[in-house]
N, C-alpha and C positions, 0 to 999 in steps of 0.2 A: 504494500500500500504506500501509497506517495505521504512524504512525510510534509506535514504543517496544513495537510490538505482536511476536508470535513466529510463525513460521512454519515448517510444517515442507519438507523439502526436495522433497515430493512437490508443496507447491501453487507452489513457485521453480521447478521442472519445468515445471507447467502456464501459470505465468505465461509462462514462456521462448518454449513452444509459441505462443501465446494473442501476443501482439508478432509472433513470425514470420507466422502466418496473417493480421495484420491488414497487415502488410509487405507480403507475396505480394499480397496481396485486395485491396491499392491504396487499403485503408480508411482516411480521416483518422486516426482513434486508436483505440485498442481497445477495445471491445466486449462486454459480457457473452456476446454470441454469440461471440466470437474465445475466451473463455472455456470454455466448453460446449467446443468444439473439443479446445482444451487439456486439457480432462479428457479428450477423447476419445481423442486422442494416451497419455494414461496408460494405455491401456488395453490399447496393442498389443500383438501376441502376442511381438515381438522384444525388450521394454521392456529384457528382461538385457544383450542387445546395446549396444543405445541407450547404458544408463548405463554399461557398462563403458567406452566412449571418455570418460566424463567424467572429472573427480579426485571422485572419492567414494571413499571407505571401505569395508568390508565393511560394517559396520552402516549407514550410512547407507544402501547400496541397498537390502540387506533390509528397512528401514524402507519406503524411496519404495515396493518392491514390494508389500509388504503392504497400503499405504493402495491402492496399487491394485486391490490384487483385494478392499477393498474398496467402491471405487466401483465396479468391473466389476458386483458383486454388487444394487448400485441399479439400473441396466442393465438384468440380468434381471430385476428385480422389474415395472420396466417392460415387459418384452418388447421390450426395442430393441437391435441390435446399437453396438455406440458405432463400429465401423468404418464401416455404413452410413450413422449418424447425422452422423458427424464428415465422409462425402462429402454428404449431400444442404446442413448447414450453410455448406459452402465455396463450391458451387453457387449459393444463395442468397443469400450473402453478394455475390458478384462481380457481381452485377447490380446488386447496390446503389455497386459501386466508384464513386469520385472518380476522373476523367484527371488534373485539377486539384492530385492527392496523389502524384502521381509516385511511382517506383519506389526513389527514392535519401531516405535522411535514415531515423531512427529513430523509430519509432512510440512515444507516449503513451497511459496508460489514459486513457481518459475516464472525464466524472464521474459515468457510469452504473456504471462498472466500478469506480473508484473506492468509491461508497457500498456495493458487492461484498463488497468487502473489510472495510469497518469493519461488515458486518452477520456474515460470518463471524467476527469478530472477536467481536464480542456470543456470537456461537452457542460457540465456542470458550472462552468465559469468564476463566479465567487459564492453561487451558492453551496449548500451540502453536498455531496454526490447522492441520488437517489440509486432506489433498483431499475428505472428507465434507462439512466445514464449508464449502466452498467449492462445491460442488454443488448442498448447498440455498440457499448466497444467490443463487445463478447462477440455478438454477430460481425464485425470487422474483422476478429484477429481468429477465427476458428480455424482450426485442425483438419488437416483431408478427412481426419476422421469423423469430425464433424460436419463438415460438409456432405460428407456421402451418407451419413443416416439421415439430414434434411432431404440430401435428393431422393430418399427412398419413399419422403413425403408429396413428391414433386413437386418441391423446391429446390431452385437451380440459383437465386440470388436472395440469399437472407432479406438483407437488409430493404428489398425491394416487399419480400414477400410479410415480414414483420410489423415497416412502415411502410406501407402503401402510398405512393402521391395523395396529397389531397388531405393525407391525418398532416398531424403537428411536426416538422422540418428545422431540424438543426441549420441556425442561420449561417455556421461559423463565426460569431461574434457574440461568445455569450455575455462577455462583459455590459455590450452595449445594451443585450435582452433583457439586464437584470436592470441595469441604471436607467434605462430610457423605455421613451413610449415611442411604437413601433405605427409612425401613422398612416404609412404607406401600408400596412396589411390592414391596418384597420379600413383604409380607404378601399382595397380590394374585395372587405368582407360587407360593404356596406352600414359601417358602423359610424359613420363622420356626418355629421348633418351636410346640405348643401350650402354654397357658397354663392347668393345673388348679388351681383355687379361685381365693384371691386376689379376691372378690367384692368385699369393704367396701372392701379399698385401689383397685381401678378406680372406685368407686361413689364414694369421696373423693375421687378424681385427674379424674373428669370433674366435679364438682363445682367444682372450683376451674379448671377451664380453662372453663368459661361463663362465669363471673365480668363483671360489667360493668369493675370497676379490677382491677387487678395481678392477671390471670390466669394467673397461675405458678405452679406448685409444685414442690416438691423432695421428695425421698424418701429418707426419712433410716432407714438400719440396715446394722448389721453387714454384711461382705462374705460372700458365700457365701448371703444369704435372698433374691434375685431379687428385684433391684430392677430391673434393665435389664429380665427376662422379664415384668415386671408392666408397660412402655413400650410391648414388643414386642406384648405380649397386649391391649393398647389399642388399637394399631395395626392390627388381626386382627379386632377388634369394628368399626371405625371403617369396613372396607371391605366389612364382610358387612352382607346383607340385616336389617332388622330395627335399624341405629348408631341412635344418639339424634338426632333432627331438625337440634340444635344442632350435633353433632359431622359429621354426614356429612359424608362428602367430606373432611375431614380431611386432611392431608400433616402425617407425623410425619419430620423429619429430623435424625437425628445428626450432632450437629455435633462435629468433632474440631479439639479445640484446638491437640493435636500436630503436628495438621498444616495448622494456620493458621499457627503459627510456625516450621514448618519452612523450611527455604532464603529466610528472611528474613536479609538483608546490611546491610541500612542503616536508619538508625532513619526511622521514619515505614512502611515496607511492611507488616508487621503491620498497623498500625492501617489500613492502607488496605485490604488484605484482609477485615479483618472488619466496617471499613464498608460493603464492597458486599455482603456477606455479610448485615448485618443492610438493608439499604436494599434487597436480593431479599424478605429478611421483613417487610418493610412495606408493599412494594408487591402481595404475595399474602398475602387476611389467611388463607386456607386454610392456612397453613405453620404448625406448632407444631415450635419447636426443642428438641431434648432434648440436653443437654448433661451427659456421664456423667463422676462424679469433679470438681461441679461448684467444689470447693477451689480446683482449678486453674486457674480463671480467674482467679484471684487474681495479678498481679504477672505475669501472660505477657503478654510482649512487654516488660514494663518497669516502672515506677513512673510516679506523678503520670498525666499525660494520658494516656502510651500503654498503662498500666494497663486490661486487656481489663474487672473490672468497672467500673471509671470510662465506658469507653464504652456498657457494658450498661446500668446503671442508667435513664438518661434516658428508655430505649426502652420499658422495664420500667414505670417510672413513668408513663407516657401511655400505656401500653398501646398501642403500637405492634405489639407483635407477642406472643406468648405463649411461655412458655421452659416446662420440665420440666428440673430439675436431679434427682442423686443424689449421695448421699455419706455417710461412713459418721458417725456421733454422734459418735466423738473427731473426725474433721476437720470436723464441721458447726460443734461448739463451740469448736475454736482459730481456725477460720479465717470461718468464716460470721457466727456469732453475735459476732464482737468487728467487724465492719462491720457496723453497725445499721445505716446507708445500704441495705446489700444486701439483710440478712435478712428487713425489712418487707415486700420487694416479693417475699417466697415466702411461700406457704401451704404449711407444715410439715406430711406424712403419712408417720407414723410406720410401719416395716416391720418388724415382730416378724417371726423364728423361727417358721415353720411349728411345728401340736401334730402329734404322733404321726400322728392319725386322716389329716390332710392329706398329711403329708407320704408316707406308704403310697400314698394316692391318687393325689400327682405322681409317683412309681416307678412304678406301675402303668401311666399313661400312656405313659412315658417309656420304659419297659421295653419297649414293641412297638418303637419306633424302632431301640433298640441290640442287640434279637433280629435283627432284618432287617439293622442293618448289618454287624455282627461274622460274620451266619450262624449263629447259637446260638439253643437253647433255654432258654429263663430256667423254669424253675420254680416252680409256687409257693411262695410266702413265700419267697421271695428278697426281695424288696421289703421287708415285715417285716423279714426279720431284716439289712439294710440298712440301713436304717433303727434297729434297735434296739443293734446291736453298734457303729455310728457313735457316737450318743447317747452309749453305756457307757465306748467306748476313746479317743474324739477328742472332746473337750470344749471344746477351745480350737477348732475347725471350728464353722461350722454347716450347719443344715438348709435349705434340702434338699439344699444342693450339696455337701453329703461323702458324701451318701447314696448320689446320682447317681455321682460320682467312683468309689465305692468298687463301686458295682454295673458301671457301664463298664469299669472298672480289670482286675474279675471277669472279664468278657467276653472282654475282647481278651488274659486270660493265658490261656484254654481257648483261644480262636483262635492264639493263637502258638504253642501245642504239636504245633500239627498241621504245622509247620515243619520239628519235629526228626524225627530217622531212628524214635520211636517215635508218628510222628502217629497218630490217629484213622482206620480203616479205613476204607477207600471206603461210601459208603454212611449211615455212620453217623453223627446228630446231635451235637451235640456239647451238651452239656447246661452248665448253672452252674446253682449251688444255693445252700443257706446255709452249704458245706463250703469253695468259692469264694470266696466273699466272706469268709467269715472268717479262710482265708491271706494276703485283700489288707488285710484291716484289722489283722493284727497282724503284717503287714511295715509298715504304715504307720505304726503304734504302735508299734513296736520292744517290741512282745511276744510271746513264746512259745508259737505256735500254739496249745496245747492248754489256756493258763490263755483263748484266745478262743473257742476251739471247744466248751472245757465247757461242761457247762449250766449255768448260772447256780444254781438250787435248791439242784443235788449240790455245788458248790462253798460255799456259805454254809455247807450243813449242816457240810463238814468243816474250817471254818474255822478251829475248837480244834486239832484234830491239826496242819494244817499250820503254824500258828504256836504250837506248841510244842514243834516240830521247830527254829527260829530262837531261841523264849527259853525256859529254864531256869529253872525251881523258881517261876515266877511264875504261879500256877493262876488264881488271880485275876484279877488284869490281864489276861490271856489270853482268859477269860468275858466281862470287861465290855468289851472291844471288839468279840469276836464277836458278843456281844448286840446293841451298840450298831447293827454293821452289818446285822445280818437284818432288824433293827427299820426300819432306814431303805431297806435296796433291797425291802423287803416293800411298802412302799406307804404306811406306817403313822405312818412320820417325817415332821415339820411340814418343808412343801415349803421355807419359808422361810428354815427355820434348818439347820444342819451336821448332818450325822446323828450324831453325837457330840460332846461336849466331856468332856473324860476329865481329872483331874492325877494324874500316879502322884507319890507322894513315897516316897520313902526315901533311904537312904546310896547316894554316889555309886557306880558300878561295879558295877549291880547288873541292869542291863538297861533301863533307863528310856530312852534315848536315840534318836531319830527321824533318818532321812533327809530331804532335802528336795534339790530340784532347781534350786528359786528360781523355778520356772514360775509362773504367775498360771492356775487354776484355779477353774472355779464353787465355789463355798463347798457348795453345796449336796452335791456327791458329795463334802462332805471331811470326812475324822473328826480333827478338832482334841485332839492330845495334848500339854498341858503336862508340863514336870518339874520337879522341884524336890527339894533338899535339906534342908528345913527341917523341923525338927522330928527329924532325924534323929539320934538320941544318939550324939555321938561316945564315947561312954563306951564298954566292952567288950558287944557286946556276947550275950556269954555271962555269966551269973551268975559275979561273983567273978571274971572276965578268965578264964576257960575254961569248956570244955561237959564232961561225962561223956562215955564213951564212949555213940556214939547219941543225943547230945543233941539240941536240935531250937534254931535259934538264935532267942534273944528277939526277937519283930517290935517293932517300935516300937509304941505306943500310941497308938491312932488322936483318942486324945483329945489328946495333947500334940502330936501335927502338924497339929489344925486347930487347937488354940491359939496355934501356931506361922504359920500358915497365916494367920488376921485378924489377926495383929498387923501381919504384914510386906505382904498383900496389899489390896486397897482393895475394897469390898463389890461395888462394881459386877461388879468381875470374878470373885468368887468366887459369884457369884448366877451368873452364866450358864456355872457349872462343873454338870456334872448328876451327877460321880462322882468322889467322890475314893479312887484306890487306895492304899494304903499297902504298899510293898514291904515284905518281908521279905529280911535280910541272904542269902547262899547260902551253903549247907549243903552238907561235902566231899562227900552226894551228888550234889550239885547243878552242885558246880563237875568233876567226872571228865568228864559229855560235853562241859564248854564246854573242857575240856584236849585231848580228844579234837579237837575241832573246830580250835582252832590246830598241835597235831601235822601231823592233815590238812594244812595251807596250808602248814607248814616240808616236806612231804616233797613237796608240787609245786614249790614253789622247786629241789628239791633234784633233781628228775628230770630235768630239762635236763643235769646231768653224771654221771645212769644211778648216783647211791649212793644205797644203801639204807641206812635208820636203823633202828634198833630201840634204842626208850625201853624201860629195865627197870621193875619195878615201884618198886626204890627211889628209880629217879631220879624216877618221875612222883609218888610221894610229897614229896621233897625242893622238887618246882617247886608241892606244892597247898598244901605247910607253909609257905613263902615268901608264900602269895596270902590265908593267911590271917588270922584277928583283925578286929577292929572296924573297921579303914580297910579290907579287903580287898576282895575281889570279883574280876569277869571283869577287867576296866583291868589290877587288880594282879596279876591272873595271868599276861595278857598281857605284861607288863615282865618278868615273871621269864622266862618262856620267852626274852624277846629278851635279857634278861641273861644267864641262867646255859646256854644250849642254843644259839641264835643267835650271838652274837658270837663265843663259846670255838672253834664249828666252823668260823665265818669265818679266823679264826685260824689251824685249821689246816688248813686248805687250801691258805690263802696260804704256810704254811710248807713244806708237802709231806707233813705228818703222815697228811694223809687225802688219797688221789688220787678221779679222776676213777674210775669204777665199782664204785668199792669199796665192801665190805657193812659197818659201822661200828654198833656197840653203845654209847650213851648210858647209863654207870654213874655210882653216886656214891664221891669220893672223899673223905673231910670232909663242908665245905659244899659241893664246887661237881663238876660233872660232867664228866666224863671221858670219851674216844671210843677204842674197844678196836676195831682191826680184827678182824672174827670169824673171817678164816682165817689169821692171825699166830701163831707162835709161844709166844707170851704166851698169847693168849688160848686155845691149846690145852692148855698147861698148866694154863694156870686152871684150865680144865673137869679 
């Protein structure tokens, strides 16, 4: 047995057998025939017997039993029984006995049986040696003598008659069969999904794999635009009728780094993995390795020598073998492009984002697959609106694989309903449409079914109402951003730029103020609204520090806020402003719903201990006289409510003033308010 090598316990079984028959059979040493035997012996019908007198484990016998049925299964492919085989080999063996070898002392392989082993060894690669492996080197190195009891089966070529064309084929490269995905068989066996469009980018990826030098490339873009499907869809061309002369025949193998440095213990095993790994792609120049996330070859295994591209380079540069990398433009440019060593020896093919028209087409394709798997009916314009509701709500995703996701997503939640006590009646299809997919994209957007499912048109047109229901007495700024936006989801806005750039100015607390998430979204779906204070008069302002009854409050002067505006801002940035709004102060009828609207919020705070408030009119005058004047606004109103109505009731709560369900009336008493339980005493005198 080759030493440093692994074996599994089914071929230490067969070896065991394979010494006893040479023992019995009086034969100097043992034999690739004594072998043959030995597997024949694996094959018996009592084998559970057998191994339960050994010390083995539960899992190891189920192991040795498993490799047996499947040698049993070579057997049959031949048509041989291995019980009659393993008597005619005994038979023929014994005739050849030595007297000379006597019956006493321990039998040795010989060097036939020897070179057995280190050929299953080869065939087994870096995994264990099984009893398969051990079958075909046994069938390779047989003895006339064994040859001539298979011919008496009429078989005339073992290895023909045991592995038939068409079962499972030593590739000669078991290294590469252990560490890598074989995509090209897969592509043969019709296991690869199809590859729709994507024409230029194979047409550039075969291009640079002819190449006479550095036949490499990488493919560089975003996660989610199929970069590995444009590999696969190479691999699928390469094996069909009609590949390019230069590519036929082709072996596309993924190579997995992860699992080159897996169950590495000592330094130098890596490196020695992936030398035989790359020295199987030298020695077959058919082999193109595609190595996905190909950053990560960077520093796996180690630094300096054992550095996985330290060892790639040399290969790459003499063109020893051909690679296909991917990865996405931020990890190309931290990690690729700052090793110029590396980077020269790829040819860069850039992977844009599928446009609309495309990517409709790859749903389309896609779409029979996930009807037939799920059991659904897909719809049409499903794929459309797939595709377009992606786009709209998932910005930070891309195409096509959010599409895909959010259409599969679709599928398998109509397939799961039919789980629950109200599934789908016998009989009946189970349908997805664009009402489907648009509860999977604004569960996955964390938005409110119905701002997904509207239509897009009716929503813009009521853009004014719905955000005038959020801001108050600002008519204006209201317009110019509903404008802004029809303008730009109409089709109409330079694709280039933001669909708005807007600066409101006025006095602070007046409505100008924007959320923000801090997410990094396209510029392009985004309306850019500055704010600013400047130019805003702090002076009263109402004529003379008060308004008449019905007055209308002084707007600022739109000419003294962009004089205000270039003195303080620098030209570059007020040129790519496209509007500037200038707020007006709010008017006591402007601030009543924005009073309304904080009321609202104190009285859901206030429902968790079931009391009920009633603001009278004097008190809600008291809190609008408080918010008003030239610094005022919604902020200052805001404070007054948590000053004079907020704190007083926390107050008495904690005192006992006001209990848990009680009905409590907010009056003024002076400046400040006062809490009257409505069915108290007092307060029915009052009345």
């Amino acid at each position: 047995m080759r030493e440093g090598a692994r074996y599994a316990d089914s071929v230490v079984f067969v070896l065991g057998r394979a010494l006893v028959e040479a023992h019995a059979g009086r034969a100097a040493e043992a034999e690739p025939d004594h072998l043959l035997v030995g597997l024949g012996s694996l094959c018996r019908p009592d084998l559970a017997e057998v191994l339960g007198r050994r010390r083995l484990d539960a899992d190891a016998r189920r192991a040795v039993e498993a490799d047996a049925r499947r040698v049993n299964q070579h057997f049959d492919e031949a048509d041989v029984s291995p019980r009659e085989l393993r008597r005619s080999l005994r038979d023929a063996l014994a005739a050849r006995a030595t007297p000379e070898a006597g019956a006493v002392g321990e039998r040795r392989l010989g060097r036939a049986a020897r070179r057995v082993f280190v050929r299953a060894t080869e065939l087994a690669g870096p995994g264990a040696v099984d009893a398969v492996n051990l079958l075909r080197a046994v069938l390779e190195a047989l003895s006339p003598v064994g040859r001539k009891v298979l011919e008496s089966y009429g078989i005339t070529d073992a290895l023909a008659a045991f592995f038939p064309a068409g079962a499972e084929q030593p590739t000669g490269t078991p290294y590469l069969d252990h560490y890598g995905r074989d995509l090209s068989a897969l592509a043969r066996a019709g296991k690869l999904p199809p590859l729709i469009g994507r024409r230029d980018e194979l047409r550039a990826l075969a291009r640079v794999l002819v190449r006479r030098h550095k036949a490499n490339a990488v493919l560089v873009g975003h996660a989610g635009t199929g970069k590995t499907g444009i590999v696969e869809g190479l691999a699928q061309r390469l094996v069909s009728p009609g590949a390019p002369a230069d590519l036929a025949g082709a072996r596309i193998v993924e190579l997995s780094m992860s699992a080159l440095v897996a169950g590495t213990k000592y330094r130098g095993e890596f490196e020695e993995r992936l030398q035989a790994v790359l020295a199987e792609a030298r020695g077959a120049p058919d082999v193109v390795l595609f190595i996905d996330e190909l950053h990560t070859v960077l520093h796996a295994g180690g630094r300096g020598a054992s550095d996985a591209a330290n060892i790639l380079k040399p290969a790459l540069a003499r063109g020893e073998l051909r690679c296909i990398g991917a990865t996405t433009p931020g990890e190309y440019r931290r990690d690729i492009e700052d090793d110029a060593a590396l980077q020269r020896r790829f040819g860069v093919i850039w992977v844009d984002e599928p446009g609309r028209a495309e990517s409709v087409a790859i749903l389309a394709g896609v779409a029979q697959s996930l009807a037939a798997h799920h059991g659904v009916r897909i719809e049409t314009g499903s794929a459309e609106a797939a595709v377009d509701l992606t786009v709209r709500h998932l910005p930070d995703q891309r195409l096509p694989d959010k599409a895909i996701d959010a259409l599969d997503q679709a599928c398998a939640a109509a397939r799961i309903r039919t789980l629950g006590p109200d599934g789908a009646p016998a009989g009946e299809s189970l349908r997805v449409g664009r009402d489907e997919v648009a509860a999977v994209v604004a569960e996955r957007a964390r938005l409110p079914l119905q701002h997904v499912a509207q239509g897009e048109a009716e929503r813009l047109l009521a853009m004014e109402e719905h955000l005038g229901r959020r801001v108050v007495g600002q008519e204006e700024a209201v317009r110019a951003v509903a404008e802004a936006v029809r303008a730009g989801r109409s089709g109409l806005g330079d694709p280039r730029r933001p669909v708005g750039v807007l600066l409101f100015a006025g006095p602070t607390g007046i409505g100008q103020l924007t959320d923000a998430r801090g997410r990094r979204v396209p510029f392009s779906e985004a309306v850019v609204i500055l704010t600013s204070n400047l130019g805003a008069d702090p002076a009263p302002a109402y004529p003379a520090g008060f308004a008449p009854n019905g007055g209308t409050p002084r707007r600022p002067a739109k000419e003294a806020v962009m004089a205000a505006l270039r003195q303080r801002l620098r030209p570059e940035l007020l040129g790519r402003i496209a509007r500037v709004v200038v707020f007006a102060p709010l008017s006591d009828a402007s601030m009543d719903p924005v009073l309304d609207k904080l009321l609202t919020q104190v009285d859901a705070r206030l429902s968790s201990r079931a009391i009920d408030l009633t603001v009278t009119a004097a008190a809600r005058a008291l809190l609008l006289r408080h918010s008003s004047g030239a610094l005022g606004g919604a902020r200052k109103l805001e404070q007054a409510v948590d000053r004079l109505l907020v704190q007083p009731l926390a107050q008495a709560l904690l005192t006992g003033t006001v209990t848990d369900g009680a009905r409590v009336r907010a009056d003024v008493l002076g400046q400040e308010l006062v809490f009257v339980p409505v069915d108290s005493p007092a307060a029915e005198e009052e009345r």
